[in-house]
C-alpha positions in Angstrom: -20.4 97.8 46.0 -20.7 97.3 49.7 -22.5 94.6 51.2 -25.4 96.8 52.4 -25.7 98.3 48.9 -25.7 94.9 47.7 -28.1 93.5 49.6 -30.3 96.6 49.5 -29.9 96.7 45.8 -31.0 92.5 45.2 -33.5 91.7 48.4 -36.6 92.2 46.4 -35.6 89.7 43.3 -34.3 87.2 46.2 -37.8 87.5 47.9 -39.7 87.0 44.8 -38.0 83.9 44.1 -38.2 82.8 47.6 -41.9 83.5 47.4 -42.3 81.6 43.5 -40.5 78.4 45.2 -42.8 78.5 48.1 -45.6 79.0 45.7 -44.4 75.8 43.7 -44.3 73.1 46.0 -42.2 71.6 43.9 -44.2 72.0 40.8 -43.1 74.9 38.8 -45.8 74.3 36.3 -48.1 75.0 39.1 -46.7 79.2 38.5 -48.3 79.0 35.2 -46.7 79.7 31.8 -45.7 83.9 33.3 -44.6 82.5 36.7 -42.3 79.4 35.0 -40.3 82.2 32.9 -40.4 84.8 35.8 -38.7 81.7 37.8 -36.0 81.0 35.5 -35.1 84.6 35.4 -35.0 84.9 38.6 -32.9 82.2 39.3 -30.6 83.2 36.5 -30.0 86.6 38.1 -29.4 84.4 42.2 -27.0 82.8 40.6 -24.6 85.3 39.2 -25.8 87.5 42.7 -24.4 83.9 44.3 -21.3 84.2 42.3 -20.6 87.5 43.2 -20.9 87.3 47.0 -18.6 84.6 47.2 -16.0 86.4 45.9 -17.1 90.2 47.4 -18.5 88.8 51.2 -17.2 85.0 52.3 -18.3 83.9 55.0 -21.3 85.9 55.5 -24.9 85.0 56.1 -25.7 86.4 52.7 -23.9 83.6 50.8 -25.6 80.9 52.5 -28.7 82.4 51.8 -28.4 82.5 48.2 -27.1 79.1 48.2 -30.0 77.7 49.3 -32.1 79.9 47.3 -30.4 79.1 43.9 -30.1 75.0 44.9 -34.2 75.4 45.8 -34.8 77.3 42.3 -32.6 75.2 40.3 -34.4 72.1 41.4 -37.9 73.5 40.2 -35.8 75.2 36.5 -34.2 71.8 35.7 -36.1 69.1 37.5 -38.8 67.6 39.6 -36.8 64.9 41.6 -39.1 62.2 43.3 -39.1 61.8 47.0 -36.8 58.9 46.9 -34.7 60.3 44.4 -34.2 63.7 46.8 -33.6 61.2 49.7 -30.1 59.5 47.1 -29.2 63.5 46.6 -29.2 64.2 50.1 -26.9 61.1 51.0 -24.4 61.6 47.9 -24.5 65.0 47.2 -26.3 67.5 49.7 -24.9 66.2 53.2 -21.6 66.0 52.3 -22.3 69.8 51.3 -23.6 71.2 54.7 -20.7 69.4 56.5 -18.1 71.3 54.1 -20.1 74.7 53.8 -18.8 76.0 57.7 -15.0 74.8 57.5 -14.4 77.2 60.4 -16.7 75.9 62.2 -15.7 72.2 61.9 -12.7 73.9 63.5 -13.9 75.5 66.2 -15.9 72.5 66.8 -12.6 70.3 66.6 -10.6 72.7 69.1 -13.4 73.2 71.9 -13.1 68.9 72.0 -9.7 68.2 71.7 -7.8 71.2 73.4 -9.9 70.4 76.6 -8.7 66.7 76.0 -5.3 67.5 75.8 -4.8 69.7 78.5 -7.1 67.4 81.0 -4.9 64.3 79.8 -1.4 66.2 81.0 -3.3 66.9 84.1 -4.7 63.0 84.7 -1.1 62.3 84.4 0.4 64.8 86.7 -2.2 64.9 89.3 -4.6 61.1 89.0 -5.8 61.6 92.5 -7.6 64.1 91.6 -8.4 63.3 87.7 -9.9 59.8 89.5 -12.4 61.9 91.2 -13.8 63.6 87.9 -14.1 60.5 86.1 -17.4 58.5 86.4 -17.5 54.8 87.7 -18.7 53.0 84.4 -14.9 54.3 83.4 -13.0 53.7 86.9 -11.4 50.6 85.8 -9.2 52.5 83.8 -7.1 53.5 86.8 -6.5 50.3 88.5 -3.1 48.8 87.8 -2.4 45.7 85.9 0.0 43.3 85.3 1.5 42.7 82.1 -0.2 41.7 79.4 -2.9 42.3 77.0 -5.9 43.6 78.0 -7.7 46.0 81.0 -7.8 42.9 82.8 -11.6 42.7 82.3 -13.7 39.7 81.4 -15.0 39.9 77.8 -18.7 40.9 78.8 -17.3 43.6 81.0 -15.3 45.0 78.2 -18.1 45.1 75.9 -19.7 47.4 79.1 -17.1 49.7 79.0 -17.1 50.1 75.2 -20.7 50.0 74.9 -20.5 53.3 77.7 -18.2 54.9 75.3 -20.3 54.6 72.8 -23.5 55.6 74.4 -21.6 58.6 75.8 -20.7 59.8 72.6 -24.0 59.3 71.1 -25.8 61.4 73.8 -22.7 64.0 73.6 -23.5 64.0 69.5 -27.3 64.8 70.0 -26.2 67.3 73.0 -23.6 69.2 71.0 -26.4 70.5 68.3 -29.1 70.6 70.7 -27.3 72.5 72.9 -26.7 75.4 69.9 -30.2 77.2 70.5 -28.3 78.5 73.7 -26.3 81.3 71.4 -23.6 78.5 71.0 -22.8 78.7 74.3 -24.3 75.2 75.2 -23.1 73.4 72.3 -19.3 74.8 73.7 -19.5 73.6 77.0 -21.0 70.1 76.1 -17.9 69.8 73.7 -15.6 71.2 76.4 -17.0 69.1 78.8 -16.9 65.9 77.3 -13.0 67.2 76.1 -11.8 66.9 79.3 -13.7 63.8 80.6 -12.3 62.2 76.9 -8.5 63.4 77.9 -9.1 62.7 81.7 -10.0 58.8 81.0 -7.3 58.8 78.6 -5.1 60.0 81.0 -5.7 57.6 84.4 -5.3 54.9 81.3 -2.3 55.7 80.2 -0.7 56.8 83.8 -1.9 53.3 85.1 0.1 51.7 82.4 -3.1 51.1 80.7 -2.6 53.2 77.3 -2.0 50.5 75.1 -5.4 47.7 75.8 -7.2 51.5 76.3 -6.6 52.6 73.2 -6.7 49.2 71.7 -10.5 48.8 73.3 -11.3 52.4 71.9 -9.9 53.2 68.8 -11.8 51.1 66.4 -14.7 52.7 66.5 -13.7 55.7 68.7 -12.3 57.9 66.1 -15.7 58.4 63.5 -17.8 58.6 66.8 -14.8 61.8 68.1 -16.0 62.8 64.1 -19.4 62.8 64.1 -19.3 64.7 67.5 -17.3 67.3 65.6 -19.3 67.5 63.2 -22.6 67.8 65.6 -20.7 70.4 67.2 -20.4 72.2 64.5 -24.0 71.7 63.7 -25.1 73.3 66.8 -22.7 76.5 66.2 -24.3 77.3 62.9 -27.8 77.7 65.3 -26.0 79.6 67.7 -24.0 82.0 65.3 -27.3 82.6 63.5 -28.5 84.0 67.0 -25.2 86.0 67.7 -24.3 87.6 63.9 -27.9 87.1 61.9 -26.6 89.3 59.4 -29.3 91.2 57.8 -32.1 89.2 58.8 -33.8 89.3 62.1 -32.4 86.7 64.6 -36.0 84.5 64.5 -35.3 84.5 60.3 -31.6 83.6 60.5 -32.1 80.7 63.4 -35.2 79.4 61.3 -32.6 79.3 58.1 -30.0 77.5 59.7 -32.1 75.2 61.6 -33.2 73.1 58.6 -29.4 72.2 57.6 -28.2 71.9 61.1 -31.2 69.5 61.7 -30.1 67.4 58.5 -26.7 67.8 59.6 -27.2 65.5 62.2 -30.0 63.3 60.8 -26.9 62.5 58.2 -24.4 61.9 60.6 -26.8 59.2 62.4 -25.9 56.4 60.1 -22.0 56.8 60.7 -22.8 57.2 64.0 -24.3 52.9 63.4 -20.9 52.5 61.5 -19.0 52.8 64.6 -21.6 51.0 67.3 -21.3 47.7 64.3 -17.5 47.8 64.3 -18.1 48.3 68.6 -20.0 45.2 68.7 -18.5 43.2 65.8 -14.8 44.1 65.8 -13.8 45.5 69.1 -14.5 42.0 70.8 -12.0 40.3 68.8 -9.3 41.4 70.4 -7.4 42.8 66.5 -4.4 44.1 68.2 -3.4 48.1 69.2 -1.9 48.8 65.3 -5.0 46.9 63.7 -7.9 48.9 65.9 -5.7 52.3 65.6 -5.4 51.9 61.4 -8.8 50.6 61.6 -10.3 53.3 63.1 -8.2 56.1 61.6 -9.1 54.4 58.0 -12.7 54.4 58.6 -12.3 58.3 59.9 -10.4 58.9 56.7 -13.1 57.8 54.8 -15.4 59.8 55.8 -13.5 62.8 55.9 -12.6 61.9 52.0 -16.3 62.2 51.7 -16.3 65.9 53.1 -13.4 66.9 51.2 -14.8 65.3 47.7 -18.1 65.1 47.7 -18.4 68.8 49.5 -16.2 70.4 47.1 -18.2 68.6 43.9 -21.9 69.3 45.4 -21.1 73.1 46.2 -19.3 73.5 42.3 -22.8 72.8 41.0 -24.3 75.7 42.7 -22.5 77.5 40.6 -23.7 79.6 37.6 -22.7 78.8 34.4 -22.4 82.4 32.8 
């Protein structure tokens, strides 16, 4: 079966069952007793359809569709959660499931931030002049030289300015890079690009300067979640622009209004990690840990949180699916 057959052959069941969970507000004993047992064949029948696009069609729009249309109908077949008691799902279970749905485009995401970084870093180093010119003031002290020893050779209020700009950058860049997704994806890439090559550029005049080390040191802490979270915004903001590009076999007003609820909690659950790294900003970065304590600081608190993807993505999407 083709995927145009399929989807020909299934739409009407799926839109009943979109229309009984509408009709529910999250009461199926407001159906009655007909509608409660329509509902949980209906869902039955998503389920092994949800089974069988994953293996038939990855990766298209048709799969996500039915995911959220079987976790909708399972909630109302097996249980009325409380308010508070979605609110604990969402934070263990369902976040860590919309990060890990779109592994490609976590990816893409990844490589529109970092290549740019890369490849504006070599070029701060070959060519600082010029690099020095890109680079805002709030990050100019980057590029003056220092003496040896073990800092930027800023006072400590001063260096809690400089991180404290980091930090705000990234947060505005993290809002930015899903905001900007309405624009076909095309504005959530250049904000990621953007800020790629400002992120590689200041890296760059720091480390030419002889700077790397307190840079990085200053940085790293908290720098590597807030580089995640930015990803993962990123990311965010593609789904809402790939819904406009490829809607699949919706119209492009259906498919942006589908992914616009999960991109929005997305980044609503990314907010509190983005607090994680501003409290280790303004609790640990002032201490002055040392380069190898802020770099395994901040990789292990990134690590975390990726372990979170990995685990608690993979467990959240098994129980979508259909025991048969």
């Amino acid at each position: 079966m083709n995927l145009d057959a399929f989807v020909r052959d299934r739409n009407g069941a799926w839109s009943r069952l979109e229309t009984l969970v509408r009709d529910a507000k999250r009461r199926a004993e407001s159906l009655g007793p007909e509608g409660v047992l329509e509902l949980g064949g209906l869902y039955r029948a998503a389920a092994a359809d949800l089974a069988l696009a994953r293996r038939a069609f990855p990766g298209d729009p048709v799969v996500t569709r039915l995911e959220r249309l079987v976790a909708a109908s399972r909630t109302l077949v097996y249980a009325v959660p409380s308010r508070r008691g979605g609110l604990v799902r969402f934070v263990t279970h369902g976040y860590w499931r919309l990060v890990a749905e779109r592994r490609l485009l976590l990816a893409v995401s990844a490589t529109l931030l970092f290549a740019p970084a890369l490849l504006s870093g070599a070029w701060a180093l070959d060519d600082p002049g010029a690099a020095s010119a890109l680079v805002p003031g709030e990050y100019q002290s980057v590029t003056q030289p220092r003496a040896e020893g073990e800092d930027l050779g800023l006072a400590t209020e001063d260096e809690a300015a400089f991180s404290a700009a980091i930090m705000t950058n990234n947060i505005r860049v993290t809002l930015l890079a899903f905001a900007a997704g309405i624009l076909a994806g095309v504005g959530t890439a250049a904000v990621l690009i953007l800020n790629g090559v400002l992120l590689g550029a200041i890296g760059g005049l720091a480390i030419g300067a002889g700077n790397g080390r307190p840079f990085f040191e200053l940085v790293a802490a908290h720098g590597v979640l807030e580089l995640s979270c930015i990803v993962v915004a990123g990311a965010a903001g593609l789904r809402l622009g790939w819904a406009l590009v490829e809607p699949g076999t919706e119209t492009r007003g259906n498919a942006l209004r589908r992914e616009a609820r999960p991109a929005l909690a997305i980044v609503l659950g990314t907010a509190p990690w983005l607090v994680v790294a501003g409290l280790v900003e303004g609790f640990v970065t002032p201490r002055a840990i040392g380069f190898s304590a802020a770099v395994t600081l901040g990789f292990a608190i990134a690590a975390v949180y990726w372990m979170l993807v990995i685990v608690l993505g993979r467990a959240s999407r098994a129980e979508l699916e259909p025991s048969l």
